[in-house]
N, C-alpha and C positions, 0 to 999 in steps of 0.2 A: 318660634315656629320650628315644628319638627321638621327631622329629612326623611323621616317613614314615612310612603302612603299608605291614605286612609286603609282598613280590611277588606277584604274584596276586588280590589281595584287590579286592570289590567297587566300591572308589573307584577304580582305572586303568580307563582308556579300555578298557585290551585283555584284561581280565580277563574271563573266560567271567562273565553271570549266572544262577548255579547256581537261582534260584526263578524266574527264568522259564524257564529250560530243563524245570525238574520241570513247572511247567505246561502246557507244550508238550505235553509226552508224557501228563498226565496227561487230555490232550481227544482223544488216537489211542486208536480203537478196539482192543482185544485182538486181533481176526481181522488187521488192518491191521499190528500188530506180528508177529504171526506169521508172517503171507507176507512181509513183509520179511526178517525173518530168515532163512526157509528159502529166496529169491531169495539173499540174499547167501551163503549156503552152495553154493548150485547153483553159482553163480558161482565162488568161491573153487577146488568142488572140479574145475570147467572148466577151470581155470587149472593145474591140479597134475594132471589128466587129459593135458594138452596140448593140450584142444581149443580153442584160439585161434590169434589170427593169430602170434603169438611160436611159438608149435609146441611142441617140445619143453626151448626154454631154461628153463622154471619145471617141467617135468613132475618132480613128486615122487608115485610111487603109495602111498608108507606114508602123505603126507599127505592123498592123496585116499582114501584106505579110511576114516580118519579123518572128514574128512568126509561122504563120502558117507553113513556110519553114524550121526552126530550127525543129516544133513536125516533120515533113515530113522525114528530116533528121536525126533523132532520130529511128523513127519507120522503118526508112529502115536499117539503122545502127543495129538494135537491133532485126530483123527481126527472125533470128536463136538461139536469146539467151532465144526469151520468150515465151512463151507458144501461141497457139492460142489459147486457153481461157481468154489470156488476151491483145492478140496481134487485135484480131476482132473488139471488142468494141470500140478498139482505134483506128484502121483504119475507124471503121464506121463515128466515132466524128471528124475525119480527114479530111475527104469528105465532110460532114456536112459542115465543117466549109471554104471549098473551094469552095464549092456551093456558102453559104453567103458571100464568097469575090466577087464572079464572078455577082452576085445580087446588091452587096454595091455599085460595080464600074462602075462610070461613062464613063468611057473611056475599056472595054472589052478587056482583054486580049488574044492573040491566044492559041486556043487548043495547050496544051504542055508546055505556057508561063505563067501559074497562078501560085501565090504560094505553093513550092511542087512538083508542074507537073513533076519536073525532074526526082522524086524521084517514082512518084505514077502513070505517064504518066497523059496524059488528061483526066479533071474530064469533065464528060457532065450531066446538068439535068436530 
């Protein structure tokens, strides 16, 4: 038997510590996890939208429908747990970003059929 621990493991320098990371997250508020999450979706599905400075080099719209319908499903999910001081903003960037799907896509989906819609009903310009 060796006297090295296994790789990874809590005695290397450069090994993630797994119980302080759990206590990290375990002092973030719920509402504070949630809008980070649906920020980093907004973000992701901007990126596969093509609305950044890269343009159209990452535009994937199967991946952004995907998205966009996961934040859709988030913000309806979490509808009563968050404030509308921070539930607004998010829905504004929500729509925003159904618009530039309904803009990106060559083939137009039916009022009530974009991603989200189920969630948010039909977005219209």
């Amino acid at each position: 038997m060796s006297d090295t621990s296994p790789a990874g493991s809590a005695g290397t320098p450069d090994a993630p510590d797994f119980d302080e990371m759990t206590r990290d997250i375990a002092e973030v508020p719920a509402v504070e996890v949630i809008v980070t999450v649906a920020v980093n979706l907004m973000s992701a599905a901007a990126v596969k939208l093509g609305l950044t400075e890269e343009g159209d080099t990452y535009k994937d719209l199967d991946e952004a429908r995907k998205l966009v319908t996961a934040l859709a499903g988030l913000l309806d999910a979490s509808a009563t747990e968050i404030s509308s001081f921070h539930a607004a903003p998010l829905r504004d960037g929500l729509k925003s970003l159904q618009l530039a799907f309904r803009e990106a896509s060559i083939v137009p989906d039916e009022p009530g059929q974009g991603p989200g819609e189920k969630y948010t009903g039909p977005v219209y310009g």
